[in-house]
C-alpha positions as CSV (number, residue, x, y, z in Angstrom):
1,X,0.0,0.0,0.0
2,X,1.1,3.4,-0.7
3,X,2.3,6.2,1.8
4,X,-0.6,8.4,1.9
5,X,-0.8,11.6,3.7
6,X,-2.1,15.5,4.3
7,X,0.3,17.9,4.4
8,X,-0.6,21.2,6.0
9,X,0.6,24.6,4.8
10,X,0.1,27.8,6.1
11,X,-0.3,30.8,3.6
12,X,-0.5,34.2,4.3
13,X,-3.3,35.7,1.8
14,X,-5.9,33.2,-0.5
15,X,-3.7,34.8,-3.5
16,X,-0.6,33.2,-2.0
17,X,-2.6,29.6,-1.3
18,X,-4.1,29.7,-5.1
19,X,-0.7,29.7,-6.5
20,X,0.9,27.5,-4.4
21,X,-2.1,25.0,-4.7
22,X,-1.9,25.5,-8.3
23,X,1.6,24.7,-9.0
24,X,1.8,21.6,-7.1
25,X,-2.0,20.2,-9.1
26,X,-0.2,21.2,-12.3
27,X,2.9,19.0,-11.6
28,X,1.1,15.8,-10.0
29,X,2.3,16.2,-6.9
30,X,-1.5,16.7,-5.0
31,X,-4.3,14.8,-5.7
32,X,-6.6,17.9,-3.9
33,X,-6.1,20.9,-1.9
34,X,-8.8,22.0,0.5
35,X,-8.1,25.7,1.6
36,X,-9.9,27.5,4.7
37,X,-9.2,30.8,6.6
38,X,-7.9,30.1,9.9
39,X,-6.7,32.7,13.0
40,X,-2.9,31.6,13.9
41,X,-1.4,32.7,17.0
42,X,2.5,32.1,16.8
43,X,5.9,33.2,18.4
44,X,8.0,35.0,16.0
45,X,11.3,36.7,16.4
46,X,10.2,37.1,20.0
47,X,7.0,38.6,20.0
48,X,3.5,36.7,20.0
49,X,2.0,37.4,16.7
50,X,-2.2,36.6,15.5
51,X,-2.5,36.4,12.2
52,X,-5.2,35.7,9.6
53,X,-3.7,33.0,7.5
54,X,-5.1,30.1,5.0
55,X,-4.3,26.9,6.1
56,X,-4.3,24.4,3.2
57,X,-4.5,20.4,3.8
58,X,-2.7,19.1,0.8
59,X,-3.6,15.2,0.1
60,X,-1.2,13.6,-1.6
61,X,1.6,10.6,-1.8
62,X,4.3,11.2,0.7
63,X,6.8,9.4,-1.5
64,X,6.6,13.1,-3.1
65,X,7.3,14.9,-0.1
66,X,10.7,16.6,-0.8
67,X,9.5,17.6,-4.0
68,X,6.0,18.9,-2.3
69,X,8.5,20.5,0.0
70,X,10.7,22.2,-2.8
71,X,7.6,23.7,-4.9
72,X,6.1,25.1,-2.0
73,X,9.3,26.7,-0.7
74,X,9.6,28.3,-4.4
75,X,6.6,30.0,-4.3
76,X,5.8,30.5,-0.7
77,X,6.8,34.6,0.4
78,X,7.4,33.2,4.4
79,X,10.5,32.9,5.5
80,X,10.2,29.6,7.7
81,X,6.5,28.4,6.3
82,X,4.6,25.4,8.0
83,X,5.2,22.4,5.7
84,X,4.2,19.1,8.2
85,X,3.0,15.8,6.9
86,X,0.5,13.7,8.7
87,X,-0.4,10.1,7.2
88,X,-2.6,8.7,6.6
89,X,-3.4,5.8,8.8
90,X,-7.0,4.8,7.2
91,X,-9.3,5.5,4.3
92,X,-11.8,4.8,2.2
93,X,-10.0,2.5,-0.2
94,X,-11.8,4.3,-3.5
95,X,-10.6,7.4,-2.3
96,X,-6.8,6.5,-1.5
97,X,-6.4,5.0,-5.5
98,X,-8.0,8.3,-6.7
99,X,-4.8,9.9,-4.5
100,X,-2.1,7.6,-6.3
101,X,-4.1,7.7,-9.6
102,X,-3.7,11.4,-9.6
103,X,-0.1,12.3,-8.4
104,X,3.3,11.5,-9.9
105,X,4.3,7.8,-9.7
106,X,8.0,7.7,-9.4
């Protein structure tokens, strides 16, 4: 079975998420992107910052990570942006193909 996961991304302006979600749908490396508005609260350089953000939960394969990783870093404006992976430990089976049916097979 393959290595299934979400990986979360942090954006800072729906703009910013489009691209990025674009870019990694138009090379295979996301099956689907699901993008909300979220209120982050976060330490930076010292100070406690709150922040409107747009979190995107980016299904995919994780064999793809570093290259996930690599297009999001290219296009992303933060300095340090959230890029975490969480797998996926169960799913509908129909579902999971769809995932490895539409990303990059290496």
């Amino acid at each position: 079975m393959a290595d299934y996961g979400v990986v979360l991304v942090t954006a800072s302006s729906p703009e910013e998420a489009r691209a990025i979600s674009e870019v990694l749908l138009q090379e295979k490396l996301a099956a689907c992107i699901s993008t909300t508005a979220i209120q982050s609260l976060y330490v930076w350089e010292g100070a406690v910052q709150d922040d409107q953000e747009w979190q995107l939960m980016i299904k995919t394969d994780l064999s793809l990570f570093s290259e996930v990783e690599a297009k999001i870093k290219a296009v992303h404006s933060y300095d340090v942006p959230e890029i975490i992976a969480l797998p996926i430990v169960q799913g509908s089976t129909l579902y999971l193909d769809w995932i490895g049916e539409s990303t990059v097979n290496l």
